[in-house]
C-alpha positions as CSV (number, residue, x, y, z in Angstrom):
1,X,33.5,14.5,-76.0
2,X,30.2,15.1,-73.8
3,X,27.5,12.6,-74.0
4,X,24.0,14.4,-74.2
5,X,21.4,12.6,-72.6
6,X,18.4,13.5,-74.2
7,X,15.3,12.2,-72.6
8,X,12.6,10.7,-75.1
9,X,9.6,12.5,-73.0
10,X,10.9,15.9,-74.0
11,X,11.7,16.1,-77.3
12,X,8.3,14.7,-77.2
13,X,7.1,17.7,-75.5
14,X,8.6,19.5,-78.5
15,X,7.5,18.4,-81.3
16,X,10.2,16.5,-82.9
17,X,10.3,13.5,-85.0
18,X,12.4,11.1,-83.1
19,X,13.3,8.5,-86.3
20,X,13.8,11.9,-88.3
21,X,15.8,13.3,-85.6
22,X,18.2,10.5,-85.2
23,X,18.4,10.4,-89.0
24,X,19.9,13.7,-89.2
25,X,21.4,14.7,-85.9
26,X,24.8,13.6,-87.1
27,X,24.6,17.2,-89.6
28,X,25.2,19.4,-86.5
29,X,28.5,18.0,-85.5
30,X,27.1,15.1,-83.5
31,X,27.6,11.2,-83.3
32,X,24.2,9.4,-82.7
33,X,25.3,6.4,-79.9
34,X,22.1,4.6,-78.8
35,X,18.9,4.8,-77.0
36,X,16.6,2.8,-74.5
37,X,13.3,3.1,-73.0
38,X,13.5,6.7,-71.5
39,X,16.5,8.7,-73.1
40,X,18.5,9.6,-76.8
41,X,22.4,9.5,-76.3
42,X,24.0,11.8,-78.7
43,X,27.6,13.1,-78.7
44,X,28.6,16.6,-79.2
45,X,31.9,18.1,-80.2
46,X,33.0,20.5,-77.1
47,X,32.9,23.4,-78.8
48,X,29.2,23.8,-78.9
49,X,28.3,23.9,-75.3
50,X,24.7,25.6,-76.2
51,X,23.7,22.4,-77.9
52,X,24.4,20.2,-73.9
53,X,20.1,20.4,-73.4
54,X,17.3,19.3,-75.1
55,X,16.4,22.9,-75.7
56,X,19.9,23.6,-77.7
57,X,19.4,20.8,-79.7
58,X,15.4,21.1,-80.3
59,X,16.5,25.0,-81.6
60,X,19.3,23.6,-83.8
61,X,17.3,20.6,-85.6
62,X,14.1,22.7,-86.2
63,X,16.4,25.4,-87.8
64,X,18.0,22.5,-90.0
65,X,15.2,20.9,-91.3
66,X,13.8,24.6,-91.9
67,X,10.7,24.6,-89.8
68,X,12.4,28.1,-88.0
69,X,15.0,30.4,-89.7
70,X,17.0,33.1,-88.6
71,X,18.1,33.7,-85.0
72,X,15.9,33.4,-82.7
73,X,15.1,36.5,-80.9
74,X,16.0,37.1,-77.1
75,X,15.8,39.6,-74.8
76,X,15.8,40.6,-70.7
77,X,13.9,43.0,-69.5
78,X,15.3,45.3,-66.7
79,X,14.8,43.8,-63.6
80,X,15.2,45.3,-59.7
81,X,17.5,42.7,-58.8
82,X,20.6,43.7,-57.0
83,X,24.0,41.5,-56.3
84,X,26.6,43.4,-53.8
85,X,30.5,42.5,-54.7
86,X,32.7,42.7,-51.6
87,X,35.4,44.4,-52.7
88,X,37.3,41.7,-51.0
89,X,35.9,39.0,-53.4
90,X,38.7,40.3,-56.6
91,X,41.3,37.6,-54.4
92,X,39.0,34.5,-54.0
93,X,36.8,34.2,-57.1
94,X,36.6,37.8,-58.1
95,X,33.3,37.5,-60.8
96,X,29.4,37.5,-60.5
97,X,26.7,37.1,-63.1
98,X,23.5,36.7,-62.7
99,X,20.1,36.3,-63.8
100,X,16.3,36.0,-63.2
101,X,13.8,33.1,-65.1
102,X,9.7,34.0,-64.2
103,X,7.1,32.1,-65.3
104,X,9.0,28.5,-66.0
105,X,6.9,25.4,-65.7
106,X,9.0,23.0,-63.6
107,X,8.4,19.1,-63.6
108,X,10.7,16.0,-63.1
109,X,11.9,15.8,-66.6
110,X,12.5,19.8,-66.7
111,X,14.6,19.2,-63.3
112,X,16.3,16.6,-64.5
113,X,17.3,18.0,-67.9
114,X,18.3,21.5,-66.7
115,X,20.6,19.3,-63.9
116,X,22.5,17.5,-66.5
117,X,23.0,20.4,-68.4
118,X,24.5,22.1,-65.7
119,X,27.4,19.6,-64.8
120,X,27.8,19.5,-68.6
121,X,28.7,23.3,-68.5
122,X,31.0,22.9,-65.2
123,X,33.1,19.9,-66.7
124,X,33.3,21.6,-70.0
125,X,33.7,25.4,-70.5
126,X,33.8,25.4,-66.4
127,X,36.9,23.4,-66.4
128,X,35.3,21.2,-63.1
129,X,34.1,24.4,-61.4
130,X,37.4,25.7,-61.2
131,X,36.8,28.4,-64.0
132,X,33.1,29.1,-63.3
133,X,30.1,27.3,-61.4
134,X,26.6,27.4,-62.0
135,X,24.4,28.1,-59.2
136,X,20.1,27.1,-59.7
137,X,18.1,28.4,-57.2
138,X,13.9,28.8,-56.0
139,X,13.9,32.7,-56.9
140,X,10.9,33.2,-54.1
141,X,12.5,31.8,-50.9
142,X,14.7,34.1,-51.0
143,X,14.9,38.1,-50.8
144,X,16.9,40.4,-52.7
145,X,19.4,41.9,-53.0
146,X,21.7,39.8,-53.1
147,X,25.8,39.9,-51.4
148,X,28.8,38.0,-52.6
149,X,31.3,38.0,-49.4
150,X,34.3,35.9,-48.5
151,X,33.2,34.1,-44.6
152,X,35.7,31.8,-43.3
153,X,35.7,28.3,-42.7
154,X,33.6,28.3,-39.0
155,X,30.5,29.9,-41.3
156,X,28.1,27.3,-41.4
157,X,24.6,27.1,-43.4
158,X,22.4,23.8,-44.0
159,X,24.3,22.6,-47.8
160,X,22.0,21.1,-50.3
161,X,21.4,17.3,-49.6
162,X,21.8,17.6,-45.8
163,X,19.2,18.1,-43.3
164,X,21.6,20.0,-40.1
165,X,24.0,23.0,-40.2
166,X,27.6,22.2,-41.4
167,X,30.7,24.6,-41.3
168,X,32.4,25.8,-44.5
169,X,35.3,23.6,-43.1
170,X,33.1,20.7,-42.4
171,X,31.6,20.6,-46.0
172,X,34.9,20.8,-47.5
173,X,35.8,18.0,-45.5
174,X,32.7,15.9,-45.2
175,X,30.2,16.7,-48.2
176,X,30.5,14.7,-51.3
177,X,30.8,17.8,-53.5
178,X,33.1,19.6,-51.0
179,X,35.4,16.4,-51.0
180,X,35.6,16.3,-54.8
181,X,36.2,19.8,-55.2
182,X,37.9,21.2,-52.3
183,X,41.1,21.6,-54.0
184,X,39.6,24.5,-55.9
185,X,39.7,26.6,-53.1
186,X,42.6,25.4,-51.3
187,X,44.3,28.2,-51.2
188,X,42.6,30.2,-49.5
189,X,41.5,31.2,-45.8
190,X,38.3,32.9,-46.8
191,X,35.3,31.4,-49.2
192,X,33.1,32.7,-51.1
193,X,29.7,32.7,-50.5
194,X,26.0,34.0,-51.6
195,X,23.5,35.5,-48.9
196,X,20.2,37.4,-49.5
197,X,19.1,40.2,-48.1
198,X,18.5,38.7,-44.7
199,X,21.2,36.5,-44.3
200,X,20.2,33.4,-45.5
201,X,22.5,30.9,-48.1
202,X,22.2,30.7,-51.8
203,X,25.3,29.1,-52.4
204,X,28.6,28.5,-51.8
205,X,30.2,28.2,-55.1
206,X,31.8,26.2,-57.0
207,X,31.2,23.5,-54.1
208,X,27.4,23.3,-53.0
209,X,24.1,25.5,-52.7
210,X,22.3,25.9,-49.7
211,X,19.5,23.7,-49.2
212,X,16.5,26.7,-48.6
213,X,16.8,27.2,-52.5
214,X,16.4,23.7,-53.8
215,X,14.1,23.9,-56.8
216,X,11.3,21.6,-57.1
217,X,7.9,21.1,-59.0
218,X,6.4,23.7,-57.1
219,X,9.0,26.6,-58.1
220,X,8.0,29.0,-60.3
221,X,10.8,31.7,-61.0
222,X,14.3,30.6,-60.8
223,X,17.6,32.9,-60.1
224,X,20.6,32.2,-61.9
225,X,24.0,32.6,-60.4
226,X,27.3,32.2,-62.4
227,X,30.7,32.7,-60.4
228,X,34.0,31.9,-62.0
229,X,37.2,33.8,-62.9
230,X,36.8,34.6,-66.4
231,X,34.3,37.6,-66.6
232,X,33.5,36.8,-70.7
233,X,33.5,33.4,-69.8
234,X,30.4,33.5,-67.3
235,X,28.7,36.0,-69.8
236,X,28.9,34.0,-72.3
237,X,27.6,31.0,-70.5
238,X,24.3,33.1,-68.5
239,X,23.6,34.0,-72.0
240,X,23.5,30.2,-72.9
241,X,21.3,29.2,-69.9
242,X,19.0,32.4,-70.3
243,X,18.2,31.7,-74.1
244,X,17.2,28.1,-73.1
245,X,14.8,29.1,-70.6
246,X,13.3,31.4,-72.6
247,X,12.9,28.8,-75.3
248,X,10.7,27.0,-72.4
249,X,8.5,30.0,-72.8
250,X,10.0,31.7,-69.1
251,X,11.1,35.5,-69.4
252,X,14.0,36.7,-68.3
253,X,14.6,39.3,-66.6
254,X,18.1,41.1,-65.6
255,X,20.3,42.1,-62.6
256,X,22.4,44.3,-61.9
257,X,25.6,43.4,-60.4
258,X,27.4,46.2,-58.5
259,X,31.0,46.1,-57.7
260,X,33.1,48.7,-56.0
261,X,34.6,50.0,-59.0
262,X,31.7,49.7,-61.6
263,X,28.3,48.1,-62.0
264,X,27.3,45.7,-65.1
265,X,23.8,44.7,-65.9
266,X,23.6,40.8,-66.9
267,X,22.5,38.4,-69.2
268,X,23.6,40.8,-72.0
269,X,21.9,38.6,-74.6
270,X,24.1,40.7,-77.4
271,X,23.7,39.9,-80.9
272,X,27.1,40.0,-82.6
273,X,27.9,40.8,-86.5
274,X,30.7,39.0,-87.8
275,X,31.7,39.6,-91.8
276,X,32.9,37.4,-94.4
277,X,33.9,38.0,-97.9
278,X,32.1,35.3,-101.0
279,X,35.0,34.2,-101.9
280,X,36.6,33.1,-98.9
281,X,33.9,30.8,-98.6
282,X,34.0,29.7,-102.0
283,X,38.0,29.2,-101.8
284,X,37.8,27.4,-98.2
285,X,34.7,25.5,-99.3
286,X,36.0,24.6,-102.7
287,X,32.9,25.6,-105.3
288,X,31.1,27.7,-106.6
289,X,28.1,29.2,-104.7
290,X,24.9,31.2,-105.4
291,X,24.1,34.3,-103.0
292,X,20.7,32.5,-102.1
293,X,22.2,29.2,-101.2
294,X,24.2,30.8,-99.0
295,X,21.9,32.9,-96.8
296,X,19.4,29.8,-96.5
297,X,22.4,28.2,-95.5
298,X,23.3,30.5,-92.7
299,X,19.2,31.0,-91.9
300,X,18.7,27.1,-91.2
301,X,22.0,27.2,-88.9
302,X,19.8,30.1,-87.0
303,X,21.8,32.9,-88.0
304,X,20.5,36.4,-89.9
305,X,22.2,37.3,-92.6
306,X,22.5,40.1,-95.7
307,X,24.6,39.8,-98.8
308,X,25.9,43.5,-99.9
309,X,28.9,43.9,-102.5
310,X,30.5,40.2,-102.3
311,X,30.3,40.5,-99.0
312,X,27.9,38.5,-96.2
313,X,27.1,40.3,-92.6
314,X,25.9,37.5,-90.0
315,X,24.1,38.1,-87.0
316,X,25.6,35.5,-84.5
317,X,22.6,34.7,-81.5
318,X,23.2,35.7,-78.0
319,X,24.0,31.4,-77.0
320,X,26.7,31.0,-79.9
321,X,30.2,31.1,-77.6
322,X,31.9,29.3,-80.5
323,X,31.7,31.9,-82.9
324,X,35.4,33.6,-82.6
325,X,36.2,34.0,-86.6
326,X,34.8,34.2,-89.9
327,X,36.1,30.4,-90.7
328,X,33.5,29.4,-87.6
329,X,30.8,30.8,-90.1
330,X,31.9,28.9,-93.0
331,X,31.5,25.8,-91.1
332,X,28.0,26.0,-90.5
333,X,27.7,27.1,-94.0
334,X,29.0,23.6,-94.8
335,X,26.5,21.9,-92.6
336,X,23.8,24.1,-93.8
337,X,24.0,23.3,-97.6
338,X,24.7,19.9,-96.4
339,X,28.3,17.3,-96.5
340,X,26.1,15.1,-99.2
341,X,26.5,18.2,-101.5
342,X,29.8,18.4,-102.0
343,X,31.5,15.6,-104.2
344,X,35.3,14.6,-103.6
345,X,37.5,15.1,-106.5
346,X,41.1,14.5,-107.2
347,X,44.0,16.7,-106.8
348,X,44.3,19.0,-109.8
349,X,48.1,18.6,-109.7
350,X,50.6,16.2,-109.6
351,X,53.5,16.3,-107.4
352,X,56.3,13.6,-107.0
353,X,57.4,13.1,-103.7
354,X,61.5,13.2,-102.5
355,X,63.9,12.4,-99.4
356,X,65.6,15.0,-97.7
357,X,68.3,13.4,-95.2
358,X,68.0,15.9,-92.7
359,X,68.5,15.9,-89.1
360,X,64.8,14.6,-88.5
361,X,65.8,11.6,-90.5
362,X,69.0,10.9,-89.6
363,X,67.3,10.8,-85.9
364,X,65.0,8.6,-87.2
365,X,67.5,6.1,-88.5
366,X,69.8,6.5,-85.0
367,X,66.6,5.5,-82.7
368,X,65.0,3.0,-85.1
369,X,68.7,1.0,-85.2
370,X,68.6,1.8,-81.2
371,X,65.4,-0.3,-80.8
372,X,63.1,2.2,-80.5
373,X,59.4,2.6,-82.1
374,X,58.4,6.4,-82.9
375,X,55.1,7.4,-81.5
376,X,53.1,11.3,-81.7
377,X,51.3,12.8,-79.4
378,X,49.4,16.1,-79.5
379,X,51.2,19.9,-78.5
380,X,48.3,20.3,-76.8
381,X,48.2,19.4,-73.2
382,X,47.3,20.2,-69.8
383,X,50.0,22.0,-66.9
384,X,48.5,18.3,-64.5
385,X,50.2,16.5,-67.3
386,X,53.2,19.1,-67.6
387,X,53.9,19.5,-64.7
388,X,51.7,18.4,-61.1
389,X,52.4,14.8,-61.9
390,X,55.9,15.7,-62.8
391,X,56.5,17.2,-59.5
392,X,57.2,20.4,-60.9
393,X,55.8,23.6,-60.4
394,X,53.8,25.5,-62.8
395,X,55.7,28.3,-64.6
396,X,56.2,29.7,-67.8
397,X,53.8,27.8,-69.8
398,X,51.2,29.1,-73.0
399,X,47.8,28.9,-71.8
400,X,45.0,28.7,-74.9
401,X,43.0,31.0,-74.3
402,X,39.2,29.1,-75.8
403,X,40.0,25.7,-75.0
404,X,37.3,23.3,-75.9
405,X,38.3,20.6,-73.6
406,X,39.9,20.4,-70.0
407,X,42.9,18.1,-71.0
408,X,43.7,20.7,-73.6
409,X,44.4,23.8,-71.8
410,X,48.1,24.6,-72.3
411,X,50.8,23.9,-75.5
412,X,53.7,21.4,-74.3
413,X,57.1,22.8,-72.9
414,X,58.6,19.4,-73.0
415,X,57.7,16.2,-74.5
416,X,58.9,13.9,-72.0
417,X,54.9,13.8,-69.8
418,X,53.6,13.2,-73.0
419,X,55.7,10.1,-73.7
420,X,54.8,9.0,-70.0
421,X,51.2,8.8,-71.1
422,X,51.9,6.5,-73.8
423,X,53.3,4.5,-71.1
424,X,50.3,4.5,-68.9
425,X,48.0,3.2,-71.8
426,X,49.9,1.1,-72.7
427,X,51.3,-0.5,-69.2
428,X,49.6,-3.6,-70.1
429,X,52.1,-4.8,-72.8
430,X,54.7,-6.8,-73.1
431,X,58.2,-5.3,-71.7
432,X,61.0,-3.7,-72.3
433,X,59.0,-0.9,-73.9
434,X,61.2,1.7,-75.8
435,X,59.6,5.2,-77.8
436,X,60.7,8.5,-78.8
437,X,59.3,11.2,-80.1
438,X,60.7,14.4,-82.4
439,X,58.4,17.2,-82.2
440,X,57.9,20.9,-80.8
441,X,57.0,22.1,-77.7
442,X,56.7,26.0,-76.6
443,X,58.9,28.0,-74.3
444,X,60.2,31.4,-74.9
445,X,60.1,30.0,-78.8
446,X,58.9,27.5,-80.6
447,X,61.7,24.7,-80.4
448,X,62.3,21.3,-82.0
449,X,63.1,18.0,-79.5
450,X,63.8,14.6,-78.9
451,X,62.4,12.5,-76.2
452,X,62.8,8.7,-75.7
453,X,61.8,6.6,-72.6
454,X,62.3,3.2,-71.6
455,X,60.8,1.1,-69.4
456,X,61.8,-2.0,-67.8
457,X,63.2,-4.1,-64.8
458,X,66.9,-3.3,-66.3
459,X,66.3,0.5,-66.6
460,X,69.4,2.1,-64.9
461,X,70.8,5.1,-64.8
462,X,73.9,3.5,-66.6
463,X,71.9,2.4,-69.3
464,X,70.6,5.7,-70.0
465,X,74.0,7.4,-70.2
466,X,74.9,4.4,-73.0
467,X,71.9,5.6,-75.4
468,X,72.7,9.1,-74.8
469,X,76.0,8.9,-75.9
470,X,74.9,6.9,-78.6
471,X,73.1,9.3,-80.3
472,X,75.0,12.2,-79.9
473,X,78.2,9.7,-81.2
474,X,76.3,8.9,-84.2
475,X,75.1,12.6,-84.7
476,X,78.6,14.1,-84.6
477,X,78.6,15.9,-81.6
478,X,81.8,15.7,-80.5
479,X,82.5,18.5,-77.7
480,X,79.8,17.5,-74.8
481,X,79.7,17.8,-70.7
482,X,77.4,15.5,-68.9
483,X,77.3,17.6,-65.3
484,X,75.0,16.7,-62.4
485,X,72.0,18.8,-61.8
486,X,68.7,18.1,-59.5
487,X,65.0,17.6,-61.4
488,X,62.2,16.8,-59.5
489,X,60.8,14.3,-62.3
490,X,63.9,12.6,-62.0
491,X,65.9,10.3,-58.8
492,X,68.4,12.9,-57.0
493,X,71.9,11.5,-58.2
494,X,70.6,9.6,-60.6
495,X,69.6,12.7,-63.0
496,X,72.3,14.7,-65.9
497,X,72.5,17.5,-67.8
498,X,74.3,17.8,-71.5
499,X,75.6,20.9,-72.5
500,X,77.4,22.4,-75.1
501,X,77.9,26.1,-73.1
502,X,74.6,26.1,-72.5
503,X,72.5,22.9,-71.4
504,X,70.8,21.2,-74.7
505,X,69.3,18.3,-72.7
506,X,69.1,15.8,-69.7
507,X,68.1,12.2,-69.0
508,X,68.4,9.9,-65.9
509,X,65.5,7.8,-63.8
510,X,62.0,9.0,-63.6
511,X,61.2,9.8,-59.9
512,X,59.2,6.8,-58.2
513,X,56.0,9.1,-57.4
514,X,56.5,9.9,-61.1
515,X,55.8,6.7,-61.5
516,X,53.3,6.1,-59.5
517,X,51.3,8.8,-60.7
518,X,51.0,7.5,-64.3
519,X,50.0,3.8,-62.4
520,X,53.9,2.4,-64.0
521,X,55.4,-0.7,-61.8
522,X,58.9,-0.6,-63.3
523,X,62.0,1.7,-63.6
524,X,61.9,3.8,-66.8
525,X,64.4,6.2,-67.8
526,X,64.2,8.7,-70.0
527,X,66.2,11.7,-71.9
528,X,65.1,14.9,-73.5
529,X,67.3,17.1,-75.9
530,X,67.0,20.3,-77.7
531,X,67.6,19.5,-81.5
532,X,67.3,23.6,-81.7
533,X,70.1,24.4,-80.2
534,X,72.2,21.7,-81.7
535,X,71.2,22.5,-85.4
C-alpha cells in the first residue's frame, strides 16, 4: 500500500494539530508508521488515491474532527484553452484531459509535495504510466492551443533534466525515465507528444516533459495534462488534482479538448448522487441508527446528504473515484460514527460443525500422505504473473475493471504462477520443497483445480509422472492417456497432457527461464488438473 510522505512544514501551513492528527489519522483507513525531523509517514489503503497529498488528507481530517462539513464546493470556470487530437492519436495513446491552475503560490515544499503526489497517482491508479500519466507544467512559457500528435522517433526536443536536444529514440534509450518506461510504448513506430501553438514541447507522455515547462518558485499558473487510455480513468484523476489545487486557494479554469469526432470540456468536477436505503445500513452495519447520527456521519466524511422516506441521498465530491456502490457509502458511515462505537457481540446462534468427505478432502488426504504442505494464494493476480514470466502470451483472461493495486489487475486462469511465487519467497528454505493448492481460477467458467510443485536437485520428469499417477490411482480414475504436447512454461519433451476425451490436466518440468524469472536455482516440476471436469 502507498506510503504518504507528509511533510511537517505543511500541515503546518494548514492548521492542523500534529499530536491530534497522528492520534486519529488511523480513522480514515490509514496506518500511522513514523516520523523524523521534516516529514509524517502515513499509509493509505489504494483505494483512496485523493487522500496521496497533504491537501487530501488536510480535507479529510478537518471534516472528521468536524471543523468543515459537507462537501466541499468546486468548480472551473470556462477557460479559452484549446487541445487539438490528431486523429491519428486513437492507435498510440488515444485520450487527453486537461486543465488550467491560476493564481497558485509555488515554493519548495509546494514542489515537492505536488511531485510526490504525482508518481503516487502514476504507480497506483496509472498502473506505472501505462494506463495514464500526469504531465505538470509553467502555464506562461508556453502558448495555446495546444496539439497532441504522434512524431516519430528522429523528433527531438530538450527532455526535462537535460541541458541539449535528444531524439525521441535517444531518450527512450538514454534518459533515466525513457529507460524505465520505454516498454510502454514499445510497440509502436510513432509517439506521442504535446506541442503549443508554436511548436515548442510540453511533454512527451508517459516518459518525460520537456524542460521549457519546468515549474519553479517563480510560476504562477500551472497547466495540467492527463494522457492515458482509459477516458473515465483520467477524468476522474484531473478532477482529483484540480480539487487539490483549488484547496491551495488556485482557481481553476477549464479546456476544451477537441477531437475529430467530438469535443469534451475538462475537469468536469461533477458532483454525483448515489442512494441508499436505512436499513441496509443498519443490516450491514449491525444496529440500530438515528437519522441525525447518520447525516453527521456522512457530513464529517465530506459528503451532503438528505434523509427522505427511509431513504438517504449522498452527494459524492468531484475527487471521490472510490465511490462505485452504495456499500462504499456505508463504509464511511462506519468511520464517521466512529469503530470505538460499535461493541463486538457474540453470534446469536449456535451451529455445530460436520465433515463432508468430498472430493476437496479426499485430495487433501492424497497430497498430505504424498508429502505435500497446502498453501492459498489469492484469485487475484496480474497477466506478468499469468503469463509474461510464463512465457505465454496473453489471451483470454478477466481483467477487473477498478483495480486498486497494480499486482491485482486480472482473476487467475491457472494456479500453477501462483504456486511459483510461493516458491520465490520462499527460495531461501530448506529443500525439497513440496505444495499444492485446490482452488478456482477463471476461463470461459469458473472452475475448480489442483496444482502441486516440487522443487529440488531430484526433480525429473519421471518423478513427476509417479505423483500424477498417484493421485489419479488413489482417486479412482481408471481410464487415462498421458500424450505429449508443447507448453512454453514447461521443457519441450519433457511436458504431458492427461485426458479423459478431452485434456483435464498436464505436468512435466518448469522451463529454465521459468525459472529464472522467479530467481529459482533448482529443477521444479509441477502438474495442474481440472477437478471440474473430473467431478
Amino acid at each position: 500500500m502507498p506510503v504518504i510522505r507528509l511533510q511537517r512544514d505543511e500541515l503546518k501551513r494548514f492548521n492542523i494539530d500534529e499530536d491530534k492528527f497522528i492520534r486519529d489519522v488511523n480513522m480514515l483507513g490509514a496506518d500511522f508508521k513514523e516520523l523524523d525531523e521534516k516529514e509524517l509517514r502515513v499509509e493509505f489503503f489504494p483505494d483512496r488515491p485523493d487522500l496521496y497529498t497533504v491537501e487530501g488528507v488536510v480535507r479529510a481530517i478537518r471534516g472528521f474532527w468536524g471543523i468543515e462539513r459537507g462537501a466541499p464546493k468546486y468548480e472551473a470556470r470556462n477557460g479559452d484553452v484549446e487541445i487539438f487530437v490528431d486523429d491519428r492519436m486513437k492507435n498510440i495513446r488515444p485520450y487527453i484531459v486537461g486543465a488550467v491552475i491560476k493564481g497558485i503560490e509555488v515554493d519548495d515544499l509546494m514542489i515537492k509535495s505536488m511531485m510526490d503526489f504525482q508518481e503516487k497517482l502514476h504507480i497506483t491508479v496509472g498502473r506505472k504510466r501505462k494506463k495514464l500519466a500526469i504531465g505538470l507544467h509553467d502555464f506562461d512559457k508556453v502558448k495555446p492551443p495546444f496539439y497532441y500528435v504522434p512524431k516519430d522517433k528522429n523528433f527531438k526536443f530538450v527532455p526535462l533534466g537535460f541541458q541539449e536536444e535528444m531524439s525521441v529514440e535517444e531518450i527512450l534509450k538514454k534518459h533515466p525515465k525513457g529507460v524505465e518506461y520505454a516498454h510502454i510504448l514499445a510497440s509502436l513506430k510513432d509517439y506521442p507528444i504535446i506541442v503549443d501553438a508554436e511548436g515548442n514541447v510540453l511533454s512527451f507522455p508517459p516518459i518525460i516533459n520537456g524542460t521549457l515547462t519546468q515549474i519553479t518558485n517563480k510560476t504562477k499558473n500551472i497547466f495540467i495534462d492527463i494522457t492515458g487510455t482509459d477516458l473515465n480513468t483520467l477524468n476522474s484523476v484531473l478532477n482529483i488534482l484540480a480539487c487539490s489545487f483549488a484547496d491551495r486557494g488556485a482557481s481553476i479554469e477549464s479546456v476544451e479538448i477537441k477531437y475529430s469526432d467530438r469535443i469534451i470540456k475538462t475537469p468536469g468536477l461533477e458532483y454525483e448522487k448515489i442512494e441508499v436505503k436505512k436499513d441496509y445500513i443498519e443490516k450491514i452495519l449491525g444496529r440500530k441508527l438515528r437519522d441525525e447520527d447518520v447525516l453527521d456521519s456522512l457530513q464529517r466524511m465530506r459528503f451532503d446528504a438528505e434523509i427522505e422516506n427511509g431513504s438517504i441521498k449522498v452527494t459524492i465530491p468531484p475527487y471521490r473515484m472510490d465511490i462505485l456502490h452504495p456499500v462504499d457509502i456505508i463504509e464511511d458511515i462506519a468511520k464517521g460514527l466512529t469503530f470505538q462505537n460499535f461493541r463486538p457481540s457474540l453470534p446469536t446462534k449456535e451451529k455445530i460443525g460436520s465433515t463432508i468427505k468430498d472430493l476437496e478432502s479426499i485430495i487433501r488426504g492424497i497430497m498430505l500422505g504424498l508429502g505435500f504442505s497446502e498453501v492459498t494464494t489469492l484469485t487475484i493476480t496480474s497477466p506478468k504473473i499469468q503469463y509474461d514470466i510464463m512465457r505465454l502470451p496473453r489471451e483470454n483472461f478477466v481483467e477487473i475493471e477498478n483495480p486498486i493495486t497494480e499486482d491485482g489487475t486480472t482473476l487467475r486462469s491457472w494456479l500453477i504462477p501462483s504456486l511459483m511465487e510461493i516458491l520465490r519467497k520462499n527460495k531461501h528454505r530448506e529443500l525439497p520443497q513440496r505444495i499444492f493448492e485446490i482452488g478456482y481460477v477463471i476461463r470461459e467458467r469458473k472452475e475448480e483445480h489442483l496444482a502441486f510443485l516440487y522443487i529440488d536437485s531430484s526433480a525429473s520428469f519421471t518423478l513427476s509422472k509417479s505423483y500424477v499417477e498417484a493421485i489419479l490411482r488413489d482417486l479412482g480414475i481408471e481410464k487415462y492417456e498421458i500424450k505429449d504436447i508443447e507448453h512454453n512454461s514447461f521443457i519441450s519433451g519433457r511436458v504431458a497432457g492427461i485426458y479423459r476425451g478431452d485434456e483435464i490436466g498436464l505436468f512435466g518440468e518448469i522451463h529454465p527461464e521459468v525459472l529464472e524469472n522467479f530467481e529459482l536455482g533448482y529443477p521444479t516440476i509441477a502438474m495442474e488438473l481440472n477437478l471440474t471436469k473430473i467431478k
